[in-house]
C-alpha positions as MATLAB code, in Angstrom:
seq = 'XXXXXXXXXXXXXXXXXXXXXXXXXXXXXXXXXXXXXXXXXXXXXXXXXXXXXXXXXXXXXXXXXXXXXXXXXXXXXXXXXXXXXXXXXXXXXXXXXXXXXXXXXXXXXXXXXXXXXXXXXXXXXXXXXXXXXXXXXXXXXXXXXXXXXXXXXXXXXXXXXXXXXXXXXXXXXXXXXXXXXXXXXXXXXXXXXXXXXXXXXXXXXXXXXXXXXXXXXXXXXXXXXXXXXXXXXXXXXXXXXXXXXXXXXXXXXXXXXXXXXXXXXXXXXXXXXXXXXXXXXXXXXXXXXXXXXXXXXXXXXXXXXXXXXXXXXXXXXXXXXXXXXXXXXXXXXXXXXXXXXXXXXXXXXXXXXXXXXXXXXXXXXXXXXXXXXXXXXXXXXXXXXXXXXXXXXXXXXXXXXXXXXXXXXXXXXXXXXXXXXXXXXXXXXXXXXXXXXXXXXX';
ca = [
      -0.865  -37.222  -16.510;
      -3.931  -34.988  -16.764;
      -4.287  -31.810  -14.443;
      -6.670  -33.236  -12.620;
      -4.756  -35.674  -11.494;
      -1.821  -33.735  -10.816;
      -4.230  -31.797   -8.395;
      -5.269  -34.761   -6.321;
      -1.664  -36.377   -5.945;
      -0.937  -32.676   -4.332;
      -3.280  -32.655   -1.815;
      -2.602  -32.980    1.544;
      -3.673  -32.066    4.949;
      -2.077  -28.580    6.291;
      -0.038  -30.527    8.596;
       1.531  -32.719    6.069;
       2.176  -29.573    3.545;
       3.537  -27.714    6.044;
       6.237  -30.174    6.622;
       8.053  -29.279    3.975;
       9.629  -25.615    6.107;
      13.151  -26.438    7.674;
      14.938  -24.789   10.327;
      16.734  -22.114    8.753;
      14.182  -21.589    6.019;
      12.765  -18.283    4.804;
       9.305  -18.186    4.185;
       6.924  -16.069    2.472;
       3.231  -15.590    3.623;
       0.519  -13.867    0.912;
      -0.160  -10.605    2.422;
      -3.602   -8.439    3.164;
      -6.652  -10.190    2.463;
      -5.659  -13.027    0.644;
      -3.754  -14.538    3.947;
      -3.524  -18.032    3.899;
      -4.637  -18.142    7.745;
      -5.350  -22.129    7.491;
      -1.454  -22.573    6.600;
      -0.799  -19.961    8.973;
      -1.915  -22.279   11.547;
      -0.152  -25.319   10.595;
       2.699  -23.638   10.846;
       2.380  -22.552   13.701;
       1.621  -26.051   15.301;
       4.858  -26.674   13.889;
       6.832  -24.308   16.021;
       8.046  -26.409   18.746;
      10.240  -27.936   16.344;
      11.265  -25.869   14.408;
      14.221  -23.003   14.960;
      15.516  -19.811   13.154;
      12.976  -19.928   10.618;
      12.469  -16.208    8.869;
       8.797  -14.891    8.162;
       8.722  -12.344    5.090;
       5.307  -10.827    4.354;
       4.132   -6.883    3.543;
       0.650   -6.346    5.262;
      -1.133   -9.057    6.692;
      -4.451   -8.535    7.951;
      -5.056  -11.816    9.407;
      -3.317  -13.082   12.933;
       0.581  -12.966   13.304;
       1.343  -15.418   16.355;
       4.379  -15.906   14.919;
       5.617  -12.768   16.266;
       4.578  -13.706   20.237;
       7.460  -13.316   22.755;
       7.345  -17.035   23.545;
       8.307  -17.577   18.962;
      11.913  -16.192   20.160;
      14.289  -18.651   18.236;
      11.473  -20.196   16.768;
      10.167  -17.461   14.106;
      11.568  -14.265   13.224;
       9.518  -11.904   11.163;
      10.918   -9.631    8.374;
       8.699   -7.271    7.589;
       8.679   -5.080    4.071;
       5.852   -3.101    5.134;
       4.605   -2.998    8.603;
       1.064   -3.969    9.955;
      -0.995   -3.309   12.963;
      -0.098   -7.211   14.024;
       3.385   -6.847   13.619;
       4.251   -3.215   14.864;
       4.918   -4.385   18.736;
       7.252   -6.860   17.563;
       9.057   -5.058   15.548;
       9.347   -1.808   17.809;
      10.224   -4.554   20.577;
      13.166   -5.776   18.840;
      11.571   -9.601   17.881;
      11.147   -8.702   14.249;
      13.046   -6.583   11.706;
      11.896   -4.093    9.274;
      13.372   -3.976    6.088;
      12.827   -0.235    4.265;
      12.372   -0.696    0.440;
       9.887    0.275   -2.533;
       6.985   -1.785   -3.419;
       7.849   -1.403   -6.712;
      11.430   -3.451   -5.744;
      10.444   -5.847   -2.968;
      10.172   -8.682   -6.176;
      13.746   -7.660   -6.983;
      14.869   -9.583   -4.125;
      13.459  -12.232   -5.292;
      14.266  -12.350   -8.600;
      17.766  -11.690   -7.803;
      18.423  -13.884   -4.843;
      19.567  -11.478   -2.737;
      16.664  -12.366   -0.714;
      15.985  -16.496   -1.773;
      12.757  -18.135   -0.698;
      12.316  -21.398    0.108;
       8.747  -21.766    0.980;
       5.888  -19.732   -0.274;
       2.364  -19.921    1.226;
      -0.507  -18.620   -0.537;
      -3.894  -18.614   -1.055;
      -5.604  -19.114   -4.343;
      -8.854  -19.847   -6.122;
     -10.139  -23.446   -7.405;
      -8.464  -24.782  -10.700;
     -10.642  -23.798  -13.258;
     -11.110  -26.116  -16.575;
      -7.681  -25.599  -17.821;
      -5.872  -25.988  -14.282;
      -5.289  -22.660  -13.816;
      -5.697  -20.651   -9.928;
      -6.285  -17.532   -9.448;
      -4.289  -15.646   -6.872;
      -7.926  -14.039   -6.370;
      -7.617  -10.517   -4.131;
      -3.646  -10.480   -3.815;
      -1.107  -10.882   -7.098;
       1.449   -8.164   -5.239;
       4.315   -9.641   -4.740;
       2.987  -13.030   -4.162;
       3.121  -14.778   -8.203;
       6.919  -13.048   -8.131;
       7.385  -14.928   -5.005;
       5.847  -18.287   -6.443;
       7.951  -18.169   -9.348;
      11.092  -17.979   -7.438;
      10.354  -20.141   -4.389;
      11.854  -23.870   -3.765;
       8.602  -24.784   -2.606;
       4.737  -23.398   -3.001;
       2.227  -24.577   -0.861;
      -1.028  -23.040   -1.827;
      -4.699  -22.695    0.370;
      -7.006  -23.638   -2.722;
     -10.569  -21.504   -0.998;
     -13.482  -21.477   -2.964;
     -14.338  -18.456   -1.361;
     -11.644  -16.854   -3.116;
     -12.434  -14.735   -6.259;
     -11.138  -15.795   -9.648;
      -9.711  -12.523  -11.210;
      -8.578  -11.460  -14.402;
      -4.932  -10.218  -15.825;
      -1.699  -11.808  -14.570;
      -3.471  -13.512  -12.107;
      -2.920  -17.171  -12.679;
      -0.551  -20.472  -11.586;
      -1.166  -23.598  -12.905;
      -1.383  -26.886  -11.177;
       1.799  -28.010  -12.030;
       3.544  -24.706  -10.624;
       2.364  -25.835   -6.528;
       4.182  -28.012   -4.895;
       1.100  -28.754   -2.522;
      -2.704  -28.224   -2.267;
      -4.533  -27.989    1.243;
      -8.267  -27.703    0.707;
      -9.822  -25.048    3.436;
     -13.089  -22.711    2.676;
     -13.186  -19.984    4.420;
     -14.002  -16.085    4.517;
     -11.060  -13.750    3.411;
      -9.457  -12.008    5.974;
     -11.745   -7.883    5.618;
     -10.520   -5.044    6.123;
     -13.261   -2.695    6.904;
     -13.965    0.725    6.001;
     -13.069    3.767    8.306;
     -16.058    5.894    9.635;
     -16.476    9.250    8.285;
     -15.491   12.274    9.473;
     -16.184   16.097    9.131;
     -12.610   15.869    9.347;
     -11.711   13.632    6.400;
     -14.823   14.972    4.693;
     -13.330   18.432    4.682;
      -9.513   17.234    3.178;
     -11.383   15.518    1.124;
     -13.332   18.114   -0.590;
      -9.687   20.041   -1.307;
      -8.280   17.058   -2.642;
     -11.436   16.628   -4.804;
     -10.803   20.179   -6.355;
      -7.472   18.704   -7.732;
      -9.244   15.812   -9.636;
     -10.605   16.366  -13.439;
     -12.832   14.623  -15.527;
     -10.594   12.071  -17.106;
      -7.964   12.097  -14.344;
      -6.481    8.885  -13.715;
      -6.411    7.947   -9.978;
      -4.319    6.237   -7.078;
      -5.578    6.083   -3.638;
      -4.304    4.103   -0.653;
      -6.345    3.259    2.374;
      -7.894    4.779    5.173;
     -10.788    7.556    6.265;
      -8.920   10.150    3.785;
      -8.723    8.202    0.518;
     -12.188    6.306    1.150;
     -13.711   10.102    1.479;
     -12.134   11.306   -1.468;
     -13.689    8.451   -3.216;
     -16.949    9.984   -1.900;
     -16.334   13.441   -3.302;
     -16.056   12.137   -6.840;
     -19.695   11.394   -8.063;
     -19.973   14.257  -10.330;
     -17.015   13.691  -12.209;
     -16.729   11.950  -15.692;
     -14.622    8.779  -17.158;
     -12.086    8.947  -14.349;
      -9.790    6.091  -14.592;
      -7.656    3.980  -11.747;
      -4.015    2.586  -11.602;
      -2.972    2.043   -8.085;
      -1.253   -0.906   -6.356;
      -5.128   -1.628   -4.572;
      -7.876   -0.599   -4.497;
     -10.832   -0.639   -1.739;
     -14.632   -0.898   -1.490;
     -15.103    3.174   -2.375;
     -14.287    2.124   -5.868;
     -17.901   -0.250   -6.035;
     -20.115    2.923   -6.398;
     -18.749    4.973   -8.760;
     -17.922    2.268  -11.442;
     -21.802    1.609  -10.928;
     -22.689    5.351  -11.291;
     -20.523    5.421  -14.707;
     -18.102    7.677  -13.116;
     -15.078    4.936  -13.057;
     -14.885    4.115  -17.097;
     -11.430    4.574  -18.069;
     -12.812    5.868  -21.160;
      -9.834    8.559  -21.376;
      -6.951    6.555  -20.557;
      -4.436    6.772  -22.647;
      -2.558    3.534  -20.813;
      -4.529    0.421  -20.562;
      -8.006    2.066  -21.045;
     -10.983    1.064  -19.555;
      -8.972   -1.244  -17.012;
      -8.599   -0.908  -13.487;
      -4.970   -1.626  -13.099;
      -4.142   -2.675   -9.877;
      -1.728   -5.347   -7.582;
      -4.501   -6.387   -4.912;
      -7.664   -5.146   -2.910;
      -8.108   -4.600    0.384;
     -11.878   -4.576    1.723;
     -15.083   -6.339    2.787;
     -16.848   -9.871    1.498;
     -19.047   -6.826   -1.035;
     -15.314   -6.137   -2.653;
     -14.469   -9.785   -3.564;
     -17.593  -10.585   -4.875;
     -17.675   -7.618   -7.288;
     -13.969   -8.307   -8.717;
     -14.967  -12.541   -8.774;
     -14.732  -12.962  -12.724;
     -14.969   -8.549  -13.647;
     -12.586   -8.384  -16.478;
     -12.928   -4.429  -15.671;
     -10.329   -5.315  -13.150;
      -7.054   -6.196  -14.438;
      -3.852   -7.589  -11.584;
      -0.661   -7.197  -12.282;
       2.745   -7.967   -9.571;
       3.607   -4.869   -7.749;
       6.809   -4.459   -9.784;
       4.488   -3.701  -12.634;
       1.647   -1.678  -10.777;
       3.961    0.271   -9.119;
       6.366    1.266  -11.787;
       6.777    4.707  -12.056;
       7.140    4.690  -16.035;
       3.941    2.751  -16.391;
       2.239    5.200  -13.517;
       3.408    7.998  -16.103;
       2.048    6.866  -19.242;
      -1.258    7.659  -17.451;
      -1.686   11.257  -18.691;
      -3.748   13.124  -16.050;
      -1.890   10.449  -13.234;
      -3.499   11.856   -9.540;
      -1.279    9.926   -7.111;
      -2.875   10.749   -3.501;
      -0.897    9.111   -0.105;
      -0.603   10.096    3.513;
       1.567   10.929    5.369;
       2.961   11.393    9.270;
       4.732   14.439    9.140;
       5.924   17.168    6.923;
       8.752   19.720    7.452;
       8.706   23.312    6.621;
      11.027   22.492    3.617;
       8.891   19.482    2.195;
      10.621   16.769    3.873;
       7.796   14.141    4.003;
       8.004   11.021    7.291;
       5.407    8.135    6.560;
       6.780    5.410    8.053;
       7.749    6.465   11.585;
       7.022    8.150   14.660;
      10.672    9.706   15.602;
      12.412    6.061   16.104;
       9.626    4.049   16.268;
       8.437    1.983   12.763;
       4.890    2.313   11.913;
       4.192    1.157    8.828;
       6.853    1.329    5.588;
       8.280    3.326    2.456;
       4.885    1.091    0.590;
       4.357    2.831   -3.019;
       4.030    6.310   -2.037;
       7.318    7.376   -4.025;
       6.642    5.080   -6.789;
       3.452    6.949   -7.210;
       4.652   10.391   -6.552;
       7.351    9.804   -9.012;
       5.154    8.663  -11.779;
       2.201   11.302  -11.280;
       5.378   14.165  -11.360;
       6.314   12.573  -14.793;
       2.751   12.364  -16.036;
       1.309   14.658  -18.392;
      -1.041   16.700  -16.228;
       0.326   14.830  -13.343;
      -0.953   15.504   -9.397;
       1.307   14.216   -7.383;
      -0.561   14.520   -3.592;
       0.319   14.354    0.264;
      -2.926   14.610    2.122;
      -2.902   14.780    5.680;
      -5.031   16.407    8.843;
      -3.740   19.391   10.119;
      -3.025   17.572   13.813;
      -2.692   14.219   15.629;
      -3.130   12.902   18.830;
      -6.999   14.843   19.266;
      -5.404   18.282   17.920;
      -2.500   18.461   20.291;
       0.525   18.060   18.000;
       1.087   19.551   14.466;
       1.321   17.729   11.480;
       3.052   20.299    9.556;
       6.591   20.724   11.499;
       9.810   22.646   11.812;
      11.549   19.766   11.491;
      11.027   16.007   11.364;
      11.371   14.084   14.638;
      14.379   12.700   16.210;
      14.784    9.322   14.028;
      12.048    9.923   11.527;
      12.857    8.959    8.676;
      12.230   10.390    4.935;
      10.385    8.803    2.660;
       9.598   11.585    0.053;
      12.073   14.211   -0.043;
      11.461   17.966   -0.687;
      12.639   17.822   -4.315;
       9.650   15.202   -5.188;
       6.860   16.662   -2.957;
       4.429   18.498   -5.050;
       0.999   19.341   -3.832;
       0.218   19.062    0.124;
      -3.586   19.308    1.233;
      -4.820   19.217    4.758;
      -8.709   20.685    5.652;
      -7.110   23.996    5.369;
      -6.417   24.258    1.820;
      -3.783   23.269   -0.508;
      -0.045   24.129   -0.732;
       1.716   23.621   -3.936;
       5.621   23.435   -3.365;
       7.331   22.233   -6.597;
       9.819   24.831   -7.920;
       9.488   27.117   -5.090;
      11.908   28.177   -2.932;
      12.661   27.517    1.154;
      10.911   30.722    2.151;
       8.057   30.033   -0.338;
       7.533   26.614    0.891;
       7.563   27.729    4.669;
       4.912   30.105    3.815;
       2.544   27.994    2.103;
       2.975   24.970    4.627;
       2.219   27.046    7.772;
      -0.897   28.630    5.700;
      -2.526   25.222    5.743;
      -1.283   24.236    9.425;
      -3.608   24.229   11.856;
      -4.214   28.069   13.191;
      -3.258   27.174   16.831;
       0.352   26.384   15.608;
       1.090   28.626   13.421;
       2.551   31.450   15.555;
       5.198   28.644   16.761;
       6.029   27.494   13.097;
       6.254   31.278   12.280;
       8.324   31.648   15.140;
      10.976   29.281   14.186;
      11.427   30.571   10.651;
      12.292   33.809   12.550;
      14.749   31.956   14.603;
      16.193   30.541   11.154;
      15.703   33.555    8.976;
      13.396   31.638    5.996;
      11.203   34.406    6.093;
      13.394   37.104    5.944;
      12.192   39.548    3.431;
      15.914   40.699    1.208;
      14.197   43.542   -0.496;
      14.174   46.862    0.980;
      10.269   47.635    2.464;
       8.646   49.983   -0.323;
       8.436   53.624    1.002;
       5.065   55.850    0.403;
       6.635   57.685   -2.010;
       7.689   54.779   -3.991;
];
């Protein structure tokens, strides 16, 4: 039987794909942009009769009505990394978080410790050898194909076709539900003088030829900005945003120095606007790869030159570093930012960065603490953390001792809070000076 035919015994309304989840089932939903939001909604007109059925997604930037109060005993979401749509839920007690690496989420998968049965996805049109493209988002979603029972995929012709291990073919989809529609965006952040200002220190750490990760958000989108002068930069990163668009067009994103993969953009998925997908739709500068790949810290270090920037919530006087919580409550998840750190600390000329703003909540809590919060949890610990920049300057910690570190952190805390930070290193004795005070005569 030809492809082609293959394709059109597959196809089905959503309603009748979607009959294929069981009580009991686990399911898998595509994550960021590439949400399958037409399956989505099947499902979810499938709810009254269904019962126990576990959600597993990272990121979704589409609706989550799964995780309503009135889903109890219907859905139950397990989330690997936490998004704004499920973070009541979860902090409620209707969904669970689970804490892992990007870099391992596949694992359980491939392992079975965590089996799928159903897999819902969103992909491009067959092309001429019955291949689809998992377009915007290969993460952990092909991983998750391969291992499934049963892959129902969203074929949207409004999904990009992109290059690099990208593709499933016909025969790999258990079901085909035609529905066009706009990718779920994720839009830039305004600027700030704030950002603007971190930023420009963060900038100061990148060299012609560097090879860089950024995440998402008013910080990494700024630093973007600050790079315009700079020459043959390259990019592995598990995603990338819109902020890349400009400077591959300016020549200043060539990947001309790379000694890994050169002149690709390596990279699991994008998150961004309609301008993103149509610049990666068929730009073999932009090579996808699973997250397990992306995010593996020996391929991040065979990137000589590897500048790995992430945020962060908090960070202790010590180097203790809290990303994914406030005190007891789960914000967002452990996501790549080890996987990164660890590979930039093994790379040749690595940077391994935390950048943060001083202060949260309009200025009236510090960043930079004496300790983490009550329940916070750490996700990079002080003997990874290397550089930390806020819009006060930059600390490097690596190799340096307790004292050393306390210094350097509360020299790039915001001035209002320093006296307090000073005043608990008193309290514990980290800045106690051993050597006797030099006398005039001396």
């Amino acid at each position: 039987m030809s492809w082609e035919a293959q394709y059109r015994s597959k196809l089905k309304t959503a309603d009748d794909a979607l009959r294929c989840v069981e009580s009991g089932n686990r399911v898998y939903i595509q994550p960021g942009c590439a949400e399958p939001e037409t399956l989505v909604e099947a499902l979810m007109r499938r709810a009254p009769e269904l019962y126990n059925v576990e959600i597993v997604h990272m990121m979704t930037l589409g609706c989550a009505p799964y995780v309503a109060p009135e889903m109890a005993g219907h859905f139950r979401h397990n989330a690997v990394f936490i998004g704004a749509n499920v973070r009541d839920a979860i902090n409620d007690g209707r969904a669970d978080y689970t804490p892992i690496y990007l870099s391992e989420i596949e694992g359980l998968f491939e392992s079975g410790q965590m089996p799928l049965d159903i897999v819902l996805t969103s992909v491009s049109p067959p092309d001429s050898h019955g291949y689809c493209s998992f377009g915007v988002g290969v993460d952990t979603t092909l991983t998750a194909a391969k291992y499934a029972r049963c892959v129902v995929a969203q074929v949207n012709d409004q999904m990009p076709r992109t290059y690099g291990d990208s593709f499933i073919h016909i025969s790999e989809i258990d079901a085909f539900v035609d529905s066009s529609r706009p990718l779920c965006p994720l839009q830039r952040h305004p600027g700030s003088e704030l950002n603007t200002t971190i930023a420009r220190n963060v900038a100061g750490l990148i060299d012609n030829g560097a090879v860089v990760q950024t995440g998402i958000g008013g910080i990494p989108d700024a630093v973007l900005s600050m790079l315009t002068d700079r020459k043959d930069l390259g990019v592995h990163s598990e995603l990338v945003s819109d902020g890349v668009i400009p400077l591959i067009e300016a020549g200043v994103i060539t990947g001309a120095r790379k000694n890994f993969k050169p002149r690709k953009i390596i990279l699991g998925f994008a998150l961004g606007t309609d301008k993103l997908f149509r610049f990666l739709d068929n730009n073999p500068v932009f090579e996808f790869h699973p997250t397990a790949y992306t995010n593996d810290p020996g391929f991040i270090a065979r990137n000589d030159n590897m500048v790995a920037i992430n945020s962060a919530l908090q960070v202790d006087l010590t180097g203790q570093v809290c990303s994914d919580s406030i005190g007891n409550q789960f914000y967002s998840g452990i996501g790549g930012q080890v996987d990164f750190l660890r590979g930039a600390s093994r790379s040749k000329g690595g940077k391994p960065i935390i950048a943060i703003s001083s202060t949260a909540k309009n200025g009236t809590i510090s960043r930079i603490v004496p300790m983490l919060s009550p329940g916070a949890g750490v996700v990079t610990s002080r003997g990874l953390i290397r550089y930390v920049v806020t819009e006060f300057g930059v600390a490097y910690l690596h190799g340096k001792s307790i004292r050393e570190r306390a210094k350097s952190l509360i020299e790039i805390a915001h001035p209002k809070f320093r006296a307090e930070l000073y005043e608990y290193c008193e309290k514990t004795k980290w800045l106690q000076c051993t050597q006797p005070a030099m006398t005039a005569a001396q």
